[in-house]
C-alpha positions in Angstrom: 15.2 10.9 6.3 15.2 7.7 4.7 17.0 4.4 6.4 19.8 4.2 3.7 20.7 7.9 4.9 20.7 6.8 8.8 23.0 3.8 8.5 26.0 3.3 7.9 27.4 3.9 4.4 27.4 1.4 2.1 29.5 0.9 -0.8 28.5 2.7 -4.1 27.8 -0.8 -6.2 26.0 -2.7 -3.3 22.3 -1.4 -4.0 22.8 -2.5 -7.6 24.0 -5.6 -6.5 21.4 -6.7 -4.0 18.5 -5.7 -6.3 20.1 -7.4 -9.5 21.1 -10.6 -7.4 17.4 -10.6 -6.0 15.3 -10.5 -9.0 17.2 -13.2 -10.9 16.6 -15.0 -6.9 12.9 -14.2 -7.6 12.9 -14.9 -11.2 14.5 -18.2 -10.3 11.5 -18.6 -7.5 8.6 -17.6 -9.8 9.6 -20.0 -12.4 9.8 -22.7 -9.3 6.1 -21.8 -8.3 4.4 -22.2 -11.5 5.8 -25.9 -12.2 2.6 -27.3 -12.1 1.2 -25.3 -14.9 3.5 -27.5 -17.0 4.0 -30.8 -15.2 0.6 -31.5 -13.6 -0.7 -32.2 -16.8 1.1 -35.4 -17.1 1.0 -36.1 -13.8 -2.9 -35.2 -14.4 -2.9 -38.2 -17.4 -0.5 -40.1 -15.0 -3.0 -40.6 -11.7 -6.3 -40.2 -13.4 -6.9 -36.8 -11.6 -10.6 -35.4 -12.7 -11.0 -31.5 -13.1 -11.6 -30.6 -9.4 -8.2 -32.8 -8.4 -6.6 -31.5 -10.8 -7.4 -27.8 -10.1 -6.5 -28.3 -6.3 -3.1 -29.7 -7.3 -2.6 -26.9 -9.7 -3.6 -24.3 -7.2 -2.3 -25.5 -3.7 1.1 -23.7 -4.5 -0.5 -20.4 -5.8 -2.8 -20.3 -2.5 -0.3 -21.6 -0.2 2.2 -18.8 -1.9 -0.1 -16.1 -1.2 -1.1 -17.0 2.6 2.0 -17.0 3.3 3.5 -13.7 2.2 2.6 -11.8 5.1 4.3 -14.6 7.6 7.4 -13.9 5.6 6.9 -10.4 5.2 7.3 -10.3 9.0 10.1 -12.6 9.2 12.2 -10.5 7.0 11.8 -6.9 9.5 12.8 -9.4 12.5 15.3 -11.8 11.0 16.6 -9.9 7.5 15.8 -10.5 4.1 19.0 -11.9 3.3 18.6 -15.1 5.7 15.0 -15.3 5.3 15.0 -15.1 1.6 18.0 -17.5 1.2 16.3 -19.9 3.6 12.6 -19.8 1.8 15.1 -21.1 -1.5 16.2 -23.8 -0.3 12.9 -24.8 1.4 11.2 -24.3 -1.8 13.7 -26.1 -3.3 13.8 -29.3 -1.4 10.4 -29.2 -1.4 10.3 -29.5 -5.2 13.1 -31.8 -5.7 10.9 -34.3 -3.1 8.4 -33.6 -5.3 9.7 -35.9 -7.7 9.3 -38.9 -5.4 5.7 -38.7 -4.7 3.3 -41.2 -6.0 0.2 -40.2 -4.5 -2.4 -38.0 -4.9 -2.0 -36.5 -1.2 1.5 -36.8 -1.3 2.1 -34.5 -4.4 -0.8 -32.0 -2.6 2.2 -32.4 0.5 5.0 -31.1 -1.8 2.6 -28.5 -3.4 2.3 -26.8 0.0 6.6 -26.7 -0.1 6.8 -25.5 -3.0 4.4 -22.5 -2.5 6.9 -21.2 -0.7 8.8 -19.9 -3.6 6.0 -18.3 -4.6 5.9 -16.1 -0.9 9.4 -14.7 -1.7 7.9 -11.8 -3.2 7.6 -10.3 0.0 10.7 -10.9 1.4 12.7 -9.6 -1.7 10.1 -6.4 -1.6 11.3 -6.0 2.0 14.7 -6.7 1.4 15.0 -4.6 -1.8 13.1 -1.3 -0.7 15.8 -0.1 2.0 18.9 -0.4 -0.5 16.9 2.9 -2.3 16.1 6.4 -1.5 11.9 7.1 -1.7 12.2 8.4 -5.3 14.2 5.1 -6.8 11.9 2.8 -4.8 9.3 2.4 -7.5 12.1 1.7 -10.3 14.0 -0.6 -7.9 10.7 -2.4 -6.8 9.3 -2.6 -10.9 12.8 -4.0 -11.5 12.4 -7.0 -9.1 9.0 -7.6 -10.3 9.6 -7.7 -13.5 11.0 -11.8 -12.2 7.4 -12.6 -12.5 8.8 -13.9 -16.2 9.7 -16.9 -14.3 6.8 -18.4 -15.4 7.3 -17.9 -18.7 11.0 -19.1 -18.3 8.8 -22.8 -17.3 6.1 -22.4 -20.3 8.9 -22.3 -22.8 11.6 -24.6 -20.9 9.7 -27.1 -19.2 7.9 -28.9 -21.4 10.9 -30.0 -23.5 12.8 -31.0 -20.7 9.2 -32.8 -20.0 9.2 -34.7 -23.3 12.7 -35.7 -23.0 13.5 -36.7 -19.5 10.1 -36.9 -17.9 8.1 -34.6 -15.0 10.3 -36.0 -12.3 13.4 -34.6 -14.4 11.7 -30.9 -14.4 11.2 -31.0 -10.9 14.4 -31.9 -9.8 16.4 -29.9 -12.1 14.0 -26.6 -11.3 15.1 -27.6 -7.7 19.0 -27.9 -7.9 18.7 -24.4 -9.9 16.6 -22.5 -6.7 18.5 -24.3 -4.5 22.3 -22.8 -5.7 20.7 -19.8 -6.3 20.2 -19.8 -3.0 23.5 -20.5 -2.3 24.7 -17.4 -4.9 22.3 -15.0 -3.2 24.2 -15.6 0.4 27.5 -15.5 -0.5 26.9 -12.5 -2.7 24.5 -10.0 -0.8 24.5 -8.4 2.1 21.8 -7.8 5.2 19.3 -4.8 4.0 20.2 -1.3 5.9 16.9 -1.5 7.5 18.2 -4.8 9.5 21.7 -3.3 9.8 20.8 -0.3 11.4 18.3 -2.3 13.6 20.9 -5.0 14.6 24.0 -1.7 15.3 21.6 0.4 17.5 20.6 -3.2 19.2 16.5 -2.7 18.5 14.2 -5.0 20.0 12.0 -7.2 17.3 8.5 -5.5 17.1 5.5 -7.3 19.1 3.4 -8.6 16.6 0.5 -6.1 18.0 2.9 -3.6 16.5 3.8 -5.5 13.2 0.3 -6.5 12.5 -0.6 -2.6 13.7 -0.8 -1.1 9.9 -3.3 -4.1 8.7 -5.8 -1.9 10.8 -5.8 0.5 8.5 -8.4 1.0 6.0 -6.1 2.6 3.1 -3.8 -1.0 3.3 -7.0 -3.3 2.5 -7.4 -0.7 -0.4 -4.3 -1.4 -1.4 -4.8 -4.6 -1.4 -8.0 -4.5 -3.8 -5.9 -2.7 -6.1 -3.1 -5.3 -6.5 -5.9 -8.2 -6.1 -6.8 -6.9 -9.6 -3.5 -5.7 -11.1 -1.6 -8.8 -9.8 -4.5 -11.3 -9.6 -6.5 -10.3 -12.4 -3.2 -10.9 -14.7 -2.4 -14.3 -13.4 -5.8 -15.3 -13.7 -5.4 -14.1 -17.2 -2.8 -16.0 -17.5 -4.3 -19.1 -16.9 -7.6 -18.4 -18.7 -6.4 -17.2 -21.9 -6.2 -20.7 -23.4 -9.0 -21.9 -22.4 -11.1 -18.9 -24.0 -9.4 -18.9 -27.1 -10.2 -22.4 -27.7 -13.6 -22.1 -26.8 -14.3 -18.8 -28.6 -12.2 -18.9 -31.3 -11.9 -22.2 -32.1 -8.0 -21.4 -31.7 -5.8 -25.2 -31.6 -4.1 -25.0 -27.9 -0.6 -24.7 -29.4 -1.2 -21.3 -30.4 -3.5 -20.4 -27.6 -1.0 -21.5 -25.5 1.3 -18.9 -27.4 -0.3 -16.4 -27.1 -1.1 -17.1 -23.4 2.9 -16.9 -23.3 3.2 -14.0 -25.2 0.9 -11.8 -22.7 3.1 -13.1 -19.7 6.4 -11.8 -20.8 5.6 -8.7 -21.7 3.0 -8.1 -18.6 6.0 -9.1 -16.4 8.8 -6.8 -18.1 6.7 -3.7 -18.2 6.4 -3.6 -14.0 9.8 -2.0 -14.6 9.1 0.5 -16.8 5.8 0.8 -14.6 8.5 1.5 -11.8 10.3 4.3 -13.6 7.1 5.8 -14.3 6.0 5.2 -10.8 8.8 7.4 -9.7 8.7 10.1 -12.5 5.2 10.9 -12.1 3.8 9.5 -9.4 2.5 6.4 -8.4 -1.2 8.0 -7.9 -0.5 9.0 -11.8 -0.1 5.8 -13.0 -2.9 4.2 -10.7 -5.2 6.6 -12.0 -4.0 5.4 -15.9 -4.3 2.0 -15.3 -7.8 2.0 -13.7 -9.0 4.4 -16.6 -7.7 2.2 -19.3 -8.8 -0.7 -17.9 -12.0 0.1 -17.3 -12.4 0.9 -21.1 -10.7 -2.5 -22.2 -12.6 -4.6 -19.9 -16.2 -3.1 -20.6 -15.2 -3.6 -24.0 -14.3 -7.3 -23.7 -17.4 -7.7 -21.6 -19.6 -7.4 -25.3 -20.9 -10.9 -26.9 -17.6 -12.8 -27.6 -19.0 -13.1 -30.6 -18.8 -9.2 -31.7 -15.4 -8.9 -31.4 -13.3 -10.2 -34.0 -9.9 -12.3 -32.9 -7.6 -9.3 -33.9 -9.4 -6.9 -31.6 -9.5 -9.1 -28.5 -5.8 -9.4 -29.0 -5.2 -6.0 -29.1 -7.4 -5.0 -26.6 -6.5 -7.7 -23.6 -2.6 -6.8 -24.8 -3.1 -3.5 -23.8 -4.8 -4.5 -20.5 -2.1 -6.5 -19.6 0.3 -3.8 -20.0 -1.7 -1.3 -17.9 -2.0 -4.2 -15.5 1.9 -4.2 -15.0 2.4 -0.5 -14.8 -0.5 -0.9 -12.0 1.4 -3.5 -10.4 4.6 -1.4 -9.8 2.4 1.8 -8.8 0.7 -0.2 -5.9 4.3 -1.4 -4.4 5.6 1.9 -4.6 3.3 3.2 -2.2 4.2 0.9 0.4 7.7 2.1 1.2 6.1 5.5 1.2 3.2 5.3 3.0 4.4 2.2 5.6 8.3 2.8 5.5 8.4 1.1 8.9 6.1 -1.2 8.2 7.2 -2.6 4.6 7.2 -6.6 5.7 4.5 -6.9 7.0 1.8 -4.3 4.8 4.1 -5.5 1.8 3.4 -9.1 2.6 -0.7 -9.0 2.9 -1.1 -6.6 0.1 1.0 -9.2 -2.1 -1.0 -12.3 -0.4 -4.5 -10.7 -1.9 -2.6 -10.2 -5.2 -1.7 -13.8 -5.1 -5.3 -14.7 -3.9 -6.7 -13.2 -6.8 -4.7 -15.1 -9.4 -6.3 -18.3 -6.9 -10.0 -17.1 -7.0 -10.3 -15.2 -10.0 -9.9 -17.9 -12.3 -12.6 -20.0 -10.3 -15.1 -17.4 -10.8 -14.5 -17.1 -14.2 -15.3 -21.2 -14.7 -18.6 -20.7 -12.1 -20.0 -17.2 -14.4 -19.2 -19.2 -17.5 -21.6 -22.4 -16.0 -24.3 -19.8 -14.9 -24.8 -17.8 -17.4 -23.1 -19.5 -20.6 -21.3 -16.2 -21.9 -17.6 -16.6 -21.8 -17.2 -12.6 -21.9 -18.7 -12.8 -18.2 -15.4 -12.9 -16.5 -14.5 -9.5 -18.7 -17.3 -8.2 -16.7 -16.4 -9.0 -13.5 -13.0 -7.5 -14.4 -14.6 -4.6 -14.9 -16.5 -4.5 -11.6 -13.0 -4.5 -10.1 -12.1 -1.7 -11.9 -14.9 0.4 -11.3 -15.0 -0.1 -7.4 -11.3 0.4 -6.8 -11.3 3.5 -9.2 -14.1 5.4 -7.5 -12.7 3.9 -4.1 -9.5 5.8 -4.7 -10.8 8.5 -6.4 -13.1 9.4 -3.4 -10.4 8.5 -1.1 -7.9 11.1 -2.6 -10.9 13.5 -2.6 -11.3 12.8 1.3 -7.8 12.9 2.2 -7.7 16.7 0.5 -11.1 17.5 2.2 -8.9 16.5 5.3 -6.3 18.6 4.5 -3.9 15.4 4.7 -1.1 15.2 1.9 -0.1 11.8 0.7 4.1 11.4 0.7 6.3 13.0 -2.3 7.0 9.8 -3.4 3.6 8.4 -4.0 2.5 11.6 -5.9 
């Protein structure tokens, strides 16, 4: 029996509500946490920063983001998503707006690590979300909220103009004041999770954190989390890599390398939702299988000579990756809830911190393969190592688990 069956009824337009109100919250808090892809290159210009300085700067939010997920996570089964989530806003958000009156080098690195923070609220909304839905809307509910990952397309397209017109200080601040009263909407609007309600009415003592760390000994949750360490990571690196191999490969101007770049994000970041449905509809095993299949092909296709594959075809082909990458994401979060229902904070939180450590590392390894051995299709390759060791992982996994005689849960297949 699920939570929302256990508690006490809640009204028929107050799931809706909290997921709707959350996703804009996270979209909000997405956007927030990729600032720097936008203003750290003036502030790059501005200080003199040379690559390395400017790669820390660039990626102290996304790693401090990610470490911190499974902290939150935590926090939100003790405390409730809806203070912990409307609390990580406005720390995010003052954070960022103090961003704007650093100078230094080590002082902006100091603000970085603030407004990380947005970046963690993926686990809390996950936490927060999950218990508003019965097992077989979780997937739908959960591709819904992650579909805020456009946030960062929301700063790709906005910032820069507001950049150009008002300068970086301008960007920050006003990306601050927005998190900040959406934190302020999200409190006044939502209401605590059933999970915490129910927890809170029947007067349950907090969890030790023997017991809330408990799950991370589990083999199956670190395989989870080399699944979304590809599917999450692999797209953000993506992301940020794009431009820089169009340029060099195709001799593309970065204007439209920077489009396109844009144009995979949104797209990658709407389909977690329809990634949900399917999730739900056919199972989230399904879909994991579809998106390590697909992948597979598309990235030991990208991994030919760069210079065997004609523009049109590497579009095509890393388009369709991307889109299997955000049907993967969704799959992976639906089997949280269903496999860890107790546990969703905290297994939700460290599965989401190696997705967010992959979009950190990834896109350093790519930069070291290219210096090694001089073939920008290299980090295609070890895509596809990724691929092929999580797919046969699983596969033998599933095989084991039958062997066993265990079943997985309805709602993951």
């Amino acid at each position: 029996m699920s939570v929302i069956e256990k508690a006490q009824p809640m009204s028929a337009g107050e799931p809706a509500k909290a997921l709707w109100i959350s996703t804009v919250a996270f979209t909000l808090c997405f956007a927030v946490w990729t600032i720097f892809a936008i203003i750290g290159i003036r502030i790059k210009q501005e200080l003199g920063l040379n690559e390395a300085e400017f790669g820390l700067l660039v990626g102290t939010p996304v790693l401090t983001g990610s470490l911190v997920r499974i902290v939150l996570g935590i926090w939100t089964g003790r405390y409730g998503g809806r203070l912990v989530y409307t609390l990580t806003m406005l720390a995010a958000a003052l954070a960022t707006f103090l961003l704007s009156y650093a100078h230094t080098y080590t002082q902006m690195l100091i603000a970085g690590l603030g407004v990380g923070l947005a970046g963690g609220s993926f686990a809390v909304g996950v936490a927060y979300v999950s218990p508003f839905f019965p097992a077989e809307k979780q997937g739908t509910a959960l591709g819904i909220f992650g579909a805020g990952n456009v946030g960062a397309a929301v700063t790709k397209f906005a910032a820069p103009f507001v950049l150009l017109a008002w300068g970086w200080q301008a960007v920050a601040e006003i990306w601050a004041v927005g998190l900040a009263l959406m934190a302020i909407v999200f409190w006044f609007t939502t209401t605590d999770d059933p999970a915490f309600r129910l927890r809170r009415e029947r007067g349950v003592a907090s969890k030790s954190l023997a017991q809330e760390f408990a799950p991370l000994q589990n083999i199956q949750v670190w395989r989870f989390s080399l699944y979304y360490f590809f599917a999450f990571g692999g797209f953000v690196a993506l992301s940020l890599w794009l431009p820089r191999y169009l340029v060099g490969v195709y001799g593309f101007n970065l204007e439209t390398a920077g489009m396109i770049a844009a144009a995979y994000s949104i797209p990658g970041s709407i389909f977690r939702a329809f990634g949900g449905m399917l999730s739900d509809k056919k199972g989230a095993r399904s879909v994991m299988y579809a998106m390590f299949a697909v992948s597979a092909v598309a990235t030991l296709i990208l991994s030919l000579p760069a210079a065997t594959i004609t523009p049109v075809i590497f579009i095509v082909v890393i388009f369709v990756l991307g889109f299997f990458m955000s049907l993967g994401k969704a799959a992976v979060y639906k089997h949280i809830p269903a496999y860890y229902p107790e546990s969703v904070g905290a297994v939700g939180g460290i599965v989401g911190m190696m997705g967010g450590l992959g979009g950190f590392i990834l896109p350093i390894a790519f930069g070291l393969l290219k210096d090694m051995t001089g073939l920008w299709s290299s980090c295609f390759l070890l895509l596809f190592a990724i691929v092929a060791i999580s797919l046969i992982w699983m596969h033998l996994s599933v095989k084991q688990l039958s062997r066993q005689g265990h079943s997985a849960p309805v709602a993951a297949t």
